[in-house]
PDB file with SEQRES, HELIX, SHEET and CRYST1 records, atoms N, CA, C and O in Angstrom:
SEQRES   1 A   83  UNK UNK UNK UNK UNK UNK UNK UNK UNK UNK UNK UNK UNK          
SEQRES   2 A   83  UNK UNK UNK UNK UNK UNK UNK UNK UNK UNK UNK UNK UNK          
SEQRES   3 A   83  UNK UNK UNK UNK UNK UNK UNK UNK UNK UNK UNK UNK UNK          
SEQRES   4 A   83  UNK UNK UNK UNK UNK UNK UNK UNK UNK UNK UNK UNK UNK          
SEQRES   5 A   83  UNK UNK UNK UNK UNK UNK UNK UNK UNK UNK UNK UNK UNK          
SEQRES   6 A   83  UNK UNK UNK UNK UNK UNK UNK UNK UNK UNK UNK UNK UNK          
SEQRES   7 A   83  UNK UNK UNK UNK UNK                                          
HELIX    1 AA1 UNK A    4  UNK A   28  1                                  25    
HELIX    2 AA2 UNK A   36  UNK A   55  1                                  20    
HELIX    3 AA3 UNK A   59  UNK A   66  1                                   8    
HELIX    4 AA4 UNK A   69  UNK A   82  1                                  14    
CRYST1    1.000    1.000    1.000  90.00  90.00  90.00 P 1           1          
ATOM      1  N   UNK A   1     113.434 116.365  99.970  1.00  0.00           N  
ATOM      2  CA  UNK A   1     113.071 115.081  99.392  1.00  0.00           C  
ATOM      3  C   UNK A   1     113.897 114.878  98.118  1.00  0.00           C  
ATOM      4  O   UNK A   1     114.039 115.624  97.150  1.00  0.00           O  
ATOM      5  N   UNK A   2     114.496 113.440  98.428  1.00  0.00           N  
ATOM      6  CA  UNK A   2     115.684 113.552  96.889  1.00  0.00           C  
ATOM      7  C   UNK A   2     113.867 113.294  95.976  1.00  0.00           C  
ATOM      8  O   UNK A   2     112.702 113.171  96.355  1.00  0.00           O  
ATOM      9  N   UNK A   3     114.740 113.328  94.408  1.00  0.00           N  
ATOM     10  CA  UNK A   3     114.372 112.915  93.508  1.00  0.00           C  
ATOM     11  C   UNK A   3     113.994 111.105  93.142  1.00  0.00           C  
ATOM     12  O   UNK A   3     113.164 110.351  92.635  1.00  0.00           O  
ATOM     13  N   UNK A   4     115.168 111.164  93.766  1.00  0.00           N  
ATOM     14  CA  UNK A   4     114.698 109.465  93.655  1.00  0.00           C  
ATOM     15  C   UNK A   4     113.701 108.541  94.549  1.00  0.00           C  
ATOM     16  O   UNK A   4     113.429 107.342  94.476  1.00  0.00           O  
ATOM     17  N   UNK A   5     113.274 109.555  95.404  1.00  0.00           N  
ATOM     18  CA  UNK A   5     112.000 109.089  96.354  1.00  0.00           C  
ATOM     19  C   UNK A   5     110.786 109.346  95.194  1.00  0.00           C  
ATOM     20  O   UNK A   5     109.806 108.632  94.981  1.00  0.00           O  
ATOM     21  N   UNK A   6     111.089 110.314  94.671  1.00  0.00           N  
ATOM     22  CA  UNK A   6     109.750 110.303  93.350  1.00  0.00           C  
ATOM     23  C   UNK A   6     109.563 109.632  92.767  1.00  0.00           C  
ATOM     24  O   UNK A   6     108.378 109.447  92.490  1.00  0.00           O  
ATOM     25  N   UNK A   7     110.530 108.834  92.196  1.00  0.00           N  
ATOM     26  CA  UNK A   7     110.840 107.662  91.448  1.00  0.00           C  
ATOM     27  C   UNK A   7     110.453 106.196  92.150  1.00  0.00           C  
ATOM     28  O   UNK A   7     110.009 105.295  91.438  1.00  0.00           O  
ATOM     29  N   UNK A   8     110.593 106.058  93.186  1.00  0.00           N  
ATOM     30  CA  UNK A   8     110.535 105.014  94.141  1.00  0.00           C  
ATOM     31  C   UNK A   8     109.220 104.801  94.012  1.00  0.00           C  
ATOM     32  O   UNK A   8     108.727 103.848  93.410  1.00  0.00           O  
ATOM     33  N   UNK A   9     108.393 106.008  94.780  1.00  0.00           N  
ATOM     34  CA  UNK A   9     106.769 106.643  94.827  1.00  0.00           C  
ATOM     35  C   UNK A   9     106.124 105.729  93.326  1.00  0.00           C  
ATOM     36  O   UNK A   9     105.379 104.749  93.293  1.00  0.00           O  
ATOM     37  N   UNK A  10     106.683 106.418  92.326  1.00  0.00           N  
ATOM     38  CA  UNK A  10     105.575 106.182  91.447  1.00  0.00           C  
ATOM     39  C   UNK A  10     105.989 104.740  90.835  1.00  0.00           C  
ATOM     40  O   UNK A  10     105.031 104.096  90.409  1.00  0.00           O  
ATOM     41  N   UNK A  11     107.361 104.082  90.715  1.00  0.00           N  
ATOM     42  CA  UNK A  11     107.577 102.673  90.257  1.00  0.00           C  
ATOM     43  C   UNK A  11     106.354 102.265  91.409  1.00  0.00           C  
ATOM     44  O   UNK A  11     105.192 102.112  91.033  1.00  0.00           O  
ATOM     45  N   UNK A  12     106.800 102.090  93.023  1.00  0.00           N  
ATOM     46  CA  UNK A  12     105.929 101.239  93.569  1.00  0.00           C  
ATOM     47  C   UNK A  12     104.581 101.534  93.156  1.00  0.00           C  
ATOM     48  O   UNK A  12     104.245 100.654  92.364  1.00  0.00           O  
ATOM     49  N   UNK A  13     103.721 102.310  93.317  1.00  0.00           N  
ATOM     50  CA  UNK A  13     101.985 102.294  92.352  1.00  0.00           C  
ATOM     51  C   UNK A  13     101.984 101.944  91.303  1.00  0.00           C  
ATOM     52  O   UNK A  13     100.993 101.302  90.956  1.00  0.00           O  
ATOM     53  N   UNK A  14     103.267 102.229  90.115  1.00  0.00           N  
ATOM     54  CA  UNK A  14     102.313 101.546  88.967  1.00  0.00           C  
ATOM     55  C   UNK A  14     102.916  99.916  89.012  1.00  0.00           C  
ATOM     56  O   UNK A  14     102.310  99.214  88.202  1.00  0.00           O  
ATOM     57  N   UNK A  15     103.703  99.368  89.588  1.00  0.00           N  
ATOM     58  CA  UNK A  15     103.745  98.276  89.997  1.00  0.00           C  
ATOM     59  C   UNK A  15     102.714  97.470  90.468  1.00  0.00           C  
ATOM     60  O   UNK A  15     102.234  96.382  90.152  1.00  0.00           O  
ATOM     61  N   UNK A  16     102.471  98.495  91.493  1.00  0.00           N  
ATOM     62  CA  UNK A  16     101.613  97.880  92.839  1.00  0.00           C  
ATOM     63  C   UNK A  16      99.550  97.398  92.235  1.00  0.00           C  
ATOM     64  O   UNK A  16      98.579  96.688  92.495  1.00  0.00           O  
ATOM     65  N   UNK A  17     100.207  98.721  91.108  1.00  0.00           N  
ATOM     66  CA  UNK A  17      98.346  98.499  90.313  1.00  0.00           C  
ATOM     67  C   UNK A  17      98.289  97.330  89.389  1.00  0.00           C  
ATOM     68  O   UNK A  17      97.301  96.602  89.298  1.00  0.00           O  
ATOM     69  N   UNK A  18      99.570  97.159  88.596  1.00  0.00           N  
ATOM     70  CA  UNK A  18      99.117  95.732  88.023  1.00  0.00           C  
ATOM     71  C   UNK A  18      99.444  94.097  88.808  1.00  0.00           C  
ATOM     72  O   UNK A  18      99.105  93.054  88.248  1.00  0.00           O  
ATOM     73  N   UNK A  19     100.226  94.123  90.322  1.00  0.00           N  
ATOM     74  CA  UNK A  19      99.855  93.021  90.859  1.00  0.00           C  
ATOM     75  C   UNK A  19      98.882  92.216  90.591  1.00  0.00           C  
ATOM     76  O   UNK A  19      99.015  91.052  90.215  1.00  0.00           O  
ATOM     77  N   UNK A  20      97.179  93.180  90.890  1.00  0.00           N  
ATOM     78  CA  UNK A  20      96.068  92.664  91.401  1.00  0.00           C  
ATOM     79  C   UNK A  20      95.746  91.202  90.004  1.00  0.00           C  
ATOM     80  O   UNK A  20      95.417  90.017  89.968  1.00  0.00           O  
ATOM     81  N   UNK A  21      96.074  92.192  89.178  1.00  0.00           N  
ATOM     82  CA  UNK A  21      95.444  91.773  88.002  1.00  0.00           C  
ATOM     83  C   UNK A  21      96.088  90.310  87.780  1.00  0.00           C  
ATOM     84  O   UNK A  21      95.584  89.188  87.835  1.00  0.00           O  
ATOM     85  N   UNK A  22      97.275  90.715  87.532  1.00  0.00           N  
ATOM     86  CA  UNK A  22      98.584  89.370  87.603  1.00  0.00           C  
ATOM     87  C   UNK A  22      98.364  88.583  88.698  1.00  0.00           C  
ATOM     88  O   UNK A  22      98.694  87.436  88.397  1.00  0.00           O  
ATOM     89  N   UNK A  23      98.050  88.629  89.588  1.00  0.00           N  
ATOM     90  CA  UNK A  23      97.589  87.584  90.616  1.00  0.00           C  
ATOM     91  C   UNK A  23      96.625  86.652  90.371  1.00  0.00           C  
ATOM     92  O   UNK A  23      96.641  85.422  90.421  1.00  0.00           O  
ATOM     93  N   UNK A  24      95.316  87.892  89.946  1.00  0.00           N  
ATOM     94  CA  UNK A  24      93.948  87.222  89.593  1.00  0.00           C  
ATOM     95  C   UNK A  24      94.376  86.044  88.033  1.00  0.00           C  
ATOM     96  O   UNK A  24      94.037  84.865  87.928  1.00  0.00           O  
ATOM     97  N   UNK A  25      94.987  86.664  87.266  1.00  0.00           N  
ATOM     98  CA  UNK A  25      94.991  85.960  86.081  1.00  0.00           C  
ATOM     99  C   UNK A  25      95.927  84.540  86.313  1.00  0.00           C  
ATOM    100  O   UNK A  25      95.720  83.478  85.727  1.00  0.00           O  
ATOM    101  N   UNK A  26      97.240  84.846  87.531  1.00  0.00           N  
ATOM    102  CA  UNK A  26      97.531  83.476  87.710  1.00  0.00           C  
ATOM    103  C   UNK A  26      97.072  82.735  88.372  1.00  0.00           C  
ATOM    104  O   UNK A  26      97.176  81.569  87.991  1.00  0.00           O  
ATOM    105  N   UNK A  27      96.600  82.895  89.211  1.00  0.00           N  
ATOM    106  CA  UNK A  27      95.427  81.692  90.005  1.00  0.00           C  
ATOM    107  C   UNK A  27      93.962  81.327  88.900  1.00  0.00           C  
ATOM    108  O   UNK A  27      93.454  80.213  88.776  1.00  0.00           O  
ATOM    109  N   UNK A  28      93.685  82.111  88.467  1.00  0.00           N  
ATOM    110  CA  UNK A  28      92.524  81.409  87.366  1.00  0.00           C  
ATOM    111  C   UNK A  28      93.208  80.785  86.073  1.00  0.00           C  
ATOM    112  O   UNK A  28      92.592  79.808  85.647  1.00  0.00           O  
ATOM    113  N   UNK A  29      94.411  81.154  85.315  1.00  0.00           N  
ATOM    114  CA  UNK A  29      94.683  80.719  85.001  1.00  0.00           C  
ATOM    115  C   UNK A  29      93.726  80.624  83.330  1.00  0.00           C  
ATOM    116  O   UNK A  29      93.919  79.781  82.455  1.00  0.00           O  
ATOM    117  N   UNK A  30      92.875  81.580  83.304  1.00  0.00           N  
ATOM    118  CA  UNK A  30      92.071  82.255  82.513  1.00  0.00           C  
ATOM    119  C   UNK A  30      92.352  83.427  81.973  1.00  0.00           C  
ATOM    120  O   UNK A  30      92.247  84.482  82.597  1.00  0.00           O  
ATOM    121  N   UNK A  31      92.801  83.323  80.555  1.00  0.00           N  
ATOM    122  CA  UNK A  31      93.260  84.485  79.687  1.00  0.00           C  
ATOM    123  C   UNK A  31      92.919  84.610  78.485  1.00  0.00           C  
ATOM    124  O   UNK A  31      93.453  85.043  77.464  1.00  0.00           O  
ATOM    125  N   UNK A  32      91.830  84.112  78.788  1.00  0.00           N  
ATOM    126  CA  UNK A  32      90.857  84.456  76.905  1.00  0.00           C  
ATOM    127  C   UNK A  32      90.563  86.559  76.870  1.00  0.00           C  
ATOM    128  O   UNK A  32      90.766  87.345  75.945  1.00  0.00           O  
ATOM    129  N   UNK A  33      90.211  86.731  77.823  1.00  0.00           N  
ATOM    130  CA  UNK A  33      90.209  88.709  78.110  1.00  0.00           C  
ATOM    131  C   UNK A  33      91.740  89.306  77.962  1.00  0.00           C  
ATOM    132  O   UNK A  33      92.015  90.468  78.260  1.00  0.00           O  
ATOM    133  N   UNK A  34      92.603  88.448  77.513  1.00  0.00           N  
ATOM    134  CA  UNK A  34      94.189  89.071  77.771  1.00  0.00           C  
ATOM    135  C   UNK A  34      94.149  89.080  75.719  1.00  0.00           C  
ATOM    136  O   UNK A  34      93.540  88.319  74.968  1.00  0.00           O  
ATOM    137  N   UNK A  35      95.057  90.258  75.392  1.00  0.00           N  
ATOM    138  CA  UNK A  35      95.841  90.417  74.384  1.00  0.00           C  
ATOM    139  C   UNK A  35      97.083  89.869  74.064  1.00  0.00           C  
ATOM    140  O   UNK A  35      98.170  90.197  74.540  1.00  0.00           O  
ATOM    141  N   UNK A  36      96.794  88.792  73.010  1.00  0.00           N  
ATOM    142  CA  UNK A  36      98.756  88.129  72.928  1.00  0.00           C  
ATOM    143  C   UNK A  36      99.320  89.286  72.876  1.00  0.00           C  
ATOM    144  O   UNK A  36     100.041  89.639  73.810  1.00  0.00           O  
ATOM    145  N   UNK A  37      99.036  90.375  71.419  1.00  0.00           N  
ATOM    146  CA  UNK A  37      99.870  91.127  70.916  1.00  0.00           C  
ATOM    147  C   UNK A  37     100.305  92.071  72.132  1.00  0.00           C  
ATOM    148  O   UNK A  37     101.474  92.429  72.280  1.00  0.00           O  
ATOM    149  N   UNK A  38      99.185  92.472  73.054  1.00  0.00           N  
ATOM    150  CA  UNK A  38      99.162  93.198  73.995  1.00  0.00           C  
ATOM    151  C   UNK A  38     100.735  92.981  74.690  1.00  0.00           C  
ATOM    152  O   UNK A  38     101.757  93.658  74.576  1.00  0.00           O  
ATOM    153  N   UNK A  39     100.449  91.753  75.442  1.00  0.00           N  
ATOM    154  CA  UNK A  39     100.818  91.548  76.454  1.00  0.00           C  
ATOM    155  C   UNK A  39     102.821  90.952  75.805  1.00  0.00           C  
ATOM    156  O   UNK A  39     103.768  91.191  76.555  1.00  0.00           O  
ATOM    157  N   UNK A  40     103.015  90.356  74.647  1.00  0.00           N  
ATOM    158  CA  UNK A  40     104.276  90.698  73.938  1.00  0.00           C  
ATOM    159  C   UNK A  40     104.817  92.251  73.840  1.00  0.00           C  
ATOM    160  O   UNK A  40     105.733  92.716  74.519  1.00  0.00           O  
ATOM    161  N   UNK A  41     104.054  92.942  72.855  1.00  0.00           N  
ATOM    162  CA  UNK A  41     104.724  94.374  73.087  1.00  0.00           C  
ATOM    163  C   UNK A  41     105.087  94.767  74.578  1.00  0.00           C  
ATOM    164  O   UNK A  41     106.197  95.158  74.940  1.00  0.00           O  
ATOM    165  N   UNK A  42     104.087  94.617  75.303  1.00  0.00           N  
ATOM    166  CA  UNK A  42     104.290  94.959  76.670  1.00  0.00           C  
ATOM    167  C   UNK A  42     105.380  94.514  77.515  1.00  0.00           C  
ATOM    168  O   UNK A  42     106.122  95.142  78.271  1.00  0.00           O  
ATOM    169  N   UNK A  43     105.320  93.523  77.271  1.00  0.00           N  
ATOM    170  CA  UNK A  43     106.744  92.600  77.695  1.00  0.00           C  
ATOM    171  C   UNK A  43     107.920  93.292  77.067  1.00  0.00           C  
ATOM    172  O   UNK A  43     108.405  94.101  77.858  1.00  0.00           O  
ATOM    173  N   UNK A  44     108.765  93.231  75.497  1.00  0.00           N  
ATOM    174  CA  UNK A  44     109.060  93.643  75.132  1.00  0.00           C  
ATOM    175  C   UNK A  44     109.665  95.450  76.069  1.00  0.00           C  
ATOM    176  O   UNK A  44     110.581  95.885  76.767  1.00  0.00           O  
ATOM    177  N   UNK A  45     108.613  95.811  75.538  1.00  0.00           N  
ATOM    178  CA  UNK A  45     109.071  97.262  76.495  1.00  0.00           C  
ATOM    179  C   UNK A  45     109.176  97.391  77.632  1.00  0.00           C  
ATOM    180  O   UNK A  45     109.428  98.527  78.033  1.00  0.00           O  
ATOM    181  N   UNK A  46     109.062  96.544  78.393  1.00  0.00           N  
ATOM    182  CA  UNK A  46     109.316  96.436  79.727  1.00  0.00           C  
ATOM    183  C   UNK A  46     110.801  95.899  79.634  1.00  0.00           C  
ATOM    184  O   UNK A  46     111.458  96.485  80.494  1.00  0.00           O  
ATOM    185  N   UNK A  47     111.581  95.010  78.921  1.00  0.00           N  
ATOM    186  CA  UNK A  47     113.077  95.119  78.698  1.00  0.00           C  
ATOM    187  C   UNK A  47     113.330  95.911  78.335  1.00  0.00           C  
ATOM    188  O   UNK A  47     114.489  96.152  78.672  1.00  0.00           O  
ATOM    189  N   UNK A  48     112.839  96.812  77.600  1.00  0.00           N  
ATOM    190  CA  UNK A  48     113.485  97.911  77.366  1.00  0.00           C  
ATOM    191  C   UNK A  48     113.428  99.013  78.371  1.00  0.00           C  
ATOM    192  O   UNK A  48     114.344  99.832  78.451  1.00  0.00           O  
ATOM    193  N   UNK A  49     112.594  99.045  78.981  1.00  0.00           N  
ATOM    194  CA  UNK A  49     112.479 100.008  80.371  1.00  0.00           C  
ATOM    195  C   UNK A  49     113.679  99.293  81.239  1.00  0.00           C  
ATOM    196  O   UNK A  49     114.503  99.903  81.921  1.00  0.00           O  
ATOM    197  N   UNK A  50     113.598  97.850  81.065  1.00  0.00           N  
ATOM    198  CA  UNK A  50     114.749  97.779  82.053  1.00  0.00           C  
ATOM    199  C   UNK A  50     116.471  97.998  82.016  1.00  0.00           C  
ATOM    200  O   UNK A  50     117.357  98.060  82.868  1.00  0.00           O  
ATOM    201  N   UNK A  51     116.406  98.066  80.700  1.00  0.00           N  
ATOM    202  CA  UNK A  51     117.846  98.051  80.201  1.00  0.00           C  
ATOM    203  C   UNK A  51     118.043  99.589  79.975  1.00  0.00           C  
ATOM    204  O   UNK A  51     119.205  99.982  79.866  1.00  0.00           O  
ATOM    205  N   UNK A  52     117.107 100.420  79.902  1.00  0.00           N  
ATOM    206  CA  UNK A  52     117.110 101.462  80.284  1.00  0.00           C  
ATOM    207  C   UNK A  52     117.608 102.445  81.593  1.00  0.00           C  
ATOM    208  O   UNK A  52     118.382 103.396  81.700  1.00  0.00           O  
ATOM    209  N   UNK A  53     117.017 101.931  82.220  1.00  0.00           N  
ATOM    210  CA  UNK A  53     117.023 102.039  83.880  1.00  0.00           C  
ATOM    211  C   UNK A  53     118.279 101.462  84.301  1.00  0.00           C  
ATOM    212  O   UNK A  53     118.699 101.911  85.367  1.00  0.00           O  
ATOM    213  N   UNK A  54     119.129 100.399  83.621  1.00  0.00           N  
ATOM    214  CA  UNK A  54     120.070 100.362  83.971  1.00  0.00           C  
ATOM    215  C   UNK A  54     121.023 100.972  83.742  1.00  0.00           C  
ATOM    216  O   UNK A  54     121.925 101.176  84.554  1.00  0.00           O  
ATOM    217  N   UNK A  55     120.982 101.416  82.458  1.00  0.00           N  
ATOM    218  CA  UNK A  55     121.975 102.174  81.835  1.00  0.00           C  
ATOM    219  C   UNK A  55     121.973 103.698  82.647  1.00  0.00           C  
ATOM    220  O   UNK A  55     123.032 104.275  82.891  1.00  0.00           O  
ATOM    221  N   UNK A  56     120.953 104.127  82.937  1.00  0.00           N  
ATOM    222  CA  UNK A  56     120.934 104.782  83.849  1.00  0.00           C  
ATOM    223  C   UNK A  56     121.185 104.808  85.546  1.00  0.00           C  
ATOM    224  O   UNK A  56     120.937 105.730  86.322  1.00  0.00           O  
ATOM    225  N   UNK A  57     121.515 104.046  85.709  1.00  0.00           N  
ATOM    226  CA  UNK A  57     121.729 103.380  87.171  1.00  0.00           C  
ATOM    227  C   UNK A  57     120.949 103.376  88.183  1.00  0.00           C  
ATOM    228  O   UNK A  57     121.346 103.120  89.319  1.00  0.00           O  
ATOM    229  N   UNK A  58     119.071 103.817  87.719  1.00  0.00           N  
ATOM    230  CA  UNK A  58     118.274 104.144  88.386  1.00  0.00           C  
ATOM    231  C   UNK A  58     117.405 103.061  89.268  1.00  0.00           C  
ATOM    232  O   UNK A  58     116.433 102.440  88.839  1.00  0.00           O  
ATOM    233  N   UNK A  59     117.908 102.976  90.464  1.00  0.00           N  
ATOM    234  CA  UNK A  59     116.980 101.593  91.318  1.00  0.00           C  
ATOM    235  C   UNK A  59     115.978 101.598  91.315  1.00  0.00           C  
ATOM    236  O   UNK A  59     115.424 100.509  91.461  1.00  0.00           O  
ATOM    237  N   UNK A  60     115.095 102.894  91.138  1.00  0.00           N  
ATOM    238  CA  UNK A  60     113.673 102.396  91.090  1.00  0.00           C  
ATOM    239  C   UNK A  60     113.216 102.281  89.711  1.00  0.00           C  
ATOM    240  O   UNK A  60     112.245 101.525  89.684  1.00  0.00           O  
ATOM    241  N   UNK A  61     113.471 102.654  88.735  1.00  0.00           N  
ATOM    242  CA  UNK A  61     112.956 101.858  87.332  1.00  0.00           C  
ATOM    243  C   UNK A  61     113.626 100.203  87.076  1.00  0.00           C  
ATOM    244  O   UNK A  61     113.029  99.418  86.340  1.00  0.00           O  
ATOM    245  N   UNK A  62     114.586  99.915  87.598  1.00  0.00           N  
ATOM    246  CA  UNK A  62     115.370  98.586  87.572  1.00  0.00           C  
ATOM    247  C   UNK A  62     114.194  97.316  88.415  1.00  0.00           C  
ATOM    248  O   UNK A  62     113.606  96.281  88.100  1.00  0.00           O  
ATOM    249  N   UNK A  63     114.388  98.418  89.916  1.00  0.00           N  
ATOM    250  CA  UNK A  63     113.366  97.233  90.673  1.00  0.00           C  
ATOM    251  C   UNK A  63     112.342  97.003  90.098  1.00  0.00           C  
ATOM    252  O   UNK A  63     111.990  95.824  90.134  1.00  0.00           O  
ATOM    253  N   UNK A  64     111.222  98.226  89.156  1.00  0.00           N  
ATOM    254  CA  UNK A  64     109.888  98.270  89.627  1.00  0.00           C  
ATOM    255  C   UNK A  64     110.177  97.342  87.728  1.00  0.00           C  
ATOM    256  O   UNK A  64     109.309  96.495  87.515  1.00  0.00           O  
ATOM    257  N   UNK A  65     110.608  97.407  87.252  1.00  0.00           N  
ATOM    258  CA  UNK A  65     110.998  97.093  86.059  1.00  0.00           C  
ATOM    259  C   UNK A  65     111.003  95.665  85.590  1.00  0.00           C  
ATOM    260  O   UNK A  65     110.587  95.180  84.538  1.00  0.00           O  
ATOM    261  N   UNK A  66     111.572  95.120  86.624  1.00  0.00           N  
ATOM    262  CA  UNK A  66     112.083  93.452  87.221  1.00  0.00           C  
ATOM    263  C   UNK A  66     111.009  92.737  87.600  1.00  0.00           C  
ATOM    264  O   UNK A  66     110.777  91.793  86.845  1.00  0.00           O  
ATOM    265  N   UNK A  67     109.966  92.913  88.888  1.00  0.00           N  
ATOM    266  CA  UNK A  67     108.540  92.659  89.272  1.00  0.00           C  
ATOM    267  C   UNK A  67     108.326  92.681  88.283  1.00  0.00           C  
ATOM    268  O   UNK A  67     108.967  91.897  87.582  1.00  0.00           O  
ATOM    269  N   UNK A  68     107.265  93.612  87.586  1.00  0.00           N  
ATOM    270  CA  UNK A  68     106.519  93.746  86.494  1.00  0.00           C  
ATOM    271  C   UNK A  68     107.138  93.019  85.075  1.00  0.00           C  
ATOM    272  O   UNK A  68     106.634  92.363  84.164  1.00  0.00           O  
ATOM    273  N   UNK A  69     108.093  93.355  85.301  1.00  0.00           N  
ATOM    274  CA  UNK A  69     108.544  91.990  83.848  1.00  0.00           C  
ATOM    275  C   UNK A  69     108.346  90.371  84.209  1.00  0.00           C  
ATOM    276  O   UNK A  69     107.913  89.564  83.387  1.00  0.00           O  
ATOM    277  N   UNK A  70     108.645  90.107  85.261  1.00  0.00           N  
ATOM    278  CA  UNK A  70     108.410  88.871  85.767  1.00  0.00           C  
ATOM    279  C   UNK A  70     106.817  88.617  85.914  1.00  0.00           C  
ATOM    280  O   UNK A  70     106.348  87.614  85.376  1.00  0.00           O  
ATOM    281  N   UNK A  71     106.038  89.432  86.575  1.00  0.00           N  
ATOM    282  CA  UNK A  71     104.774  89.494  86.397  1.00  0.00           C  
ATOM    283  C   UNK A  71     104.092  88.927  84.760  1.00  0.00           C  
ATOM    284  O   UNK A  71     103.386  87.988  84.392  1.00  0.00           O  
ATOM    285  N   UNK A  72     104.661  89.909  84.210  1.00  0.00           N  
ATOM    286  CA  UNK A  72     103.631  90.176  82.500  1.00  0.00           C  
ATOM    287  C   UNK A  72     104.183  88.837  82.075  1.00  0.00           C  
ATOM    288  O   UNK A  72     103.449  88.087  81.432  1.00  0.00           O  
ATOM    289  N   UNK A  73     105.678  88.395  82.444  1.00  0.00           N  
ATOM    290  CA  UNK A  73     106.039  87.040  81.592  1.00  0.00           C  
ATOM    291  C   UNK A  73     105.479  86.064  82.029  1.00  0.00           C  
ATOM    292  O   UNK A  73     104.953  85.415  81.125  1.00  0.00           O  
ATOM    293  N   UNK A  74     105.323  85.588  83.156  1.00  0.00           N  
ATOM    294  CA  UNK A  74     104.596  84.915  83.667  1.00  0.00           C  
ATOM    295  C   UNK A  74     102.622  84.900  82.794  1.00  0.00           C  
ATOM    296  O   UNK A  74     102.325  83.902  82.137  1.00  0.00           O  
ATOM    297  N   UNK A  75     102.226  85.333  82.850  1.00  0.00           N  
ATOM    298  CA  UNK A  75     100.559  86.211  82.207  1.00  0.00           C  
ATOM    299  C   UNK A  75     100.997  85.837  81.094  1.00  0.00           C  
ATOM    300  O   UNK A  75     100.288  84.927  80.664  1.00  0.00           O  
ATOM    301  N   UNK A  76     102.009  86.154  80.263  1.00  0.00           N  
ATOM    302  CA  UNK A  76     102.182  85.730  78.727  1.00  0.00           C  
ATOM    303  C   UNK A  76     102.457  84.261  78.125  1.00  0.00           C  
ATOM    304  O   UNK A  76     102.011  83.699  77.125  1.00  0.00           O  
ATOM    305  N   UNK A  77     103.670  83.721  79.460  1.00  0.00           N  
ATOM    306  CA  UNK A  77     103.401  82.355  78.979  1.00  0.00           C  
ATOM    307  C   UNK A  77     102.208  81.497  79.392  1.00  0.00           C  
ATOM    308  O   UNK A  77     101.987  80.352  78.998  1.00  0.00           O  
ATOM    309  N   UNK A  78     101.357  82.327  80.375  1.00  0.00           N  
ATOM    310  CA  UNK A  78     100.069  81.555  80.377  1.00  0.00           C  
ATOM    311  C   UNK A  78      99.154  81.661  78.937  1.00  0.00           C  
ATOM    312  O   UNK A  78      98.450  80.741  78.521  1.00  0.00           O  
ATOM    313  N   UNK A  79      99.281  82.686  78.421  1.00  0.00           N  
ATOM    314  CA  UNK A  79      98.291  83.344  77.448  1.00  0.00           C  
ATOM    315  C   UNK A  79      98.663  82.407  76.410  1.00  0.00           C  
ATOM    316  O   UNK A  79      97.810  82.090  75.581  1.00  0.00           O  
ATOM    317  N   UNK A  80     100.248  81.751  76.331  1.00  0.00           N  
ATOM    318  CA  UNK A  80     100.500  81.310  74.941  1.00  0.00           C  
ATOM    319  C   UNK A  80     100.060  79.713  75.285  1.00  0.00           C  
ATOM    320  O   UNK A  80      99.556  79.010  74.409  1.00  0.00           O  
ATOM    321  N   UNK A  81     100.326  79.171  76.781  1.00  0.00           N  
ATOM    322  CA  UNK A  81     100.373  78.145  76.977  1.00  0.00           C  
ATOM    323  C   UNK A  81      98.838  77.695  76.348  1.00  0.00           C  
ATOM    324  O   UNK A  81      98.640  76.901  75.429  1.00  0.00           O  
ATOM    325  N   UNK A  82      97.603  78.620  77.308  1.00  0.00           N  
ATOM    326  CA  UNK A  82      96.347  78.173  77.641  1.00  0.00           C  
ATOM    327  C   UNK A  82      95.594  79.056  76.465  1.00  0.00           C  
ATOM    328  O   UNK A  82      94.416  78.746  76.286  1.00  0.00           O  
ATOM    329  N   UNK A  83      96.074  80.017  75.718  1.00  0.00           N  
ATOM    330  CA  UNK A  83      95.049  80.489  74.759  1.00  0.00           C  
ATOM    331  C   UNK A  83      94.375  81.445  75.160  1.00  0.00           C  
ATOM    332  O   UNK A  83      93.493  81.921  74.446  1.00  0.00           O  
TER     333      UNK A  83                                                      
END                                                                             
C-alpha cells in the first residue's frame, strides 16, 4: 500500500465529516451557532493547507484542501452575509 493511499484515506473522512454540516448550514441558511472568528481562521488555514500541499505536490491534501475550502467559504460568506 503506497503512502499516498493513506493520505487519500484520511483527506476523504475528514472531508467527508464536515460535508454534513456544510450542507445542513447551506440549505438553512442559519448561522447564528457558527463562529465568524472560527470559521475566518479556519478558512485562512485551509489556504494555507492548500498552498502547502501544493508545494508539496501532494493530491490528496490539494484535493481534500479545495472541497473543504470551498465548503467553509461558502458557510463564511453566509455567516457574514446573514449574521
Amino acid at each position: 500500500m503506497s503512502v499516498h493511499w493513506l493520505g487519500f484515506i484520511a483527506a476523504t473522512l475528514t472531508t467527508a465529516a464536515f460535508v454534513p454540516q456544510a450542507l445542513k448550514t447551506l440549505r438553512s441558511r442559519d448561522t447564528r451557532g457558527i463562529s465568524l472568528g472560527m470559521y475566518v481562521i479556519f478558512t485562512v488555514g485551509l489556504c494555507f493547507w492548500l498552498a502547502y500541499g501544493i508545494v508539496l505536490q501532494s493530491w490528496p491534501m490539494i484535493l481534500s484542501n479545495i472541497v473543504t475550502l470551498v465548503l467553509a467559504a461558502l458557510i463564511l460568506a453566509l455567516k457574514i452575509r446573514h449574521g
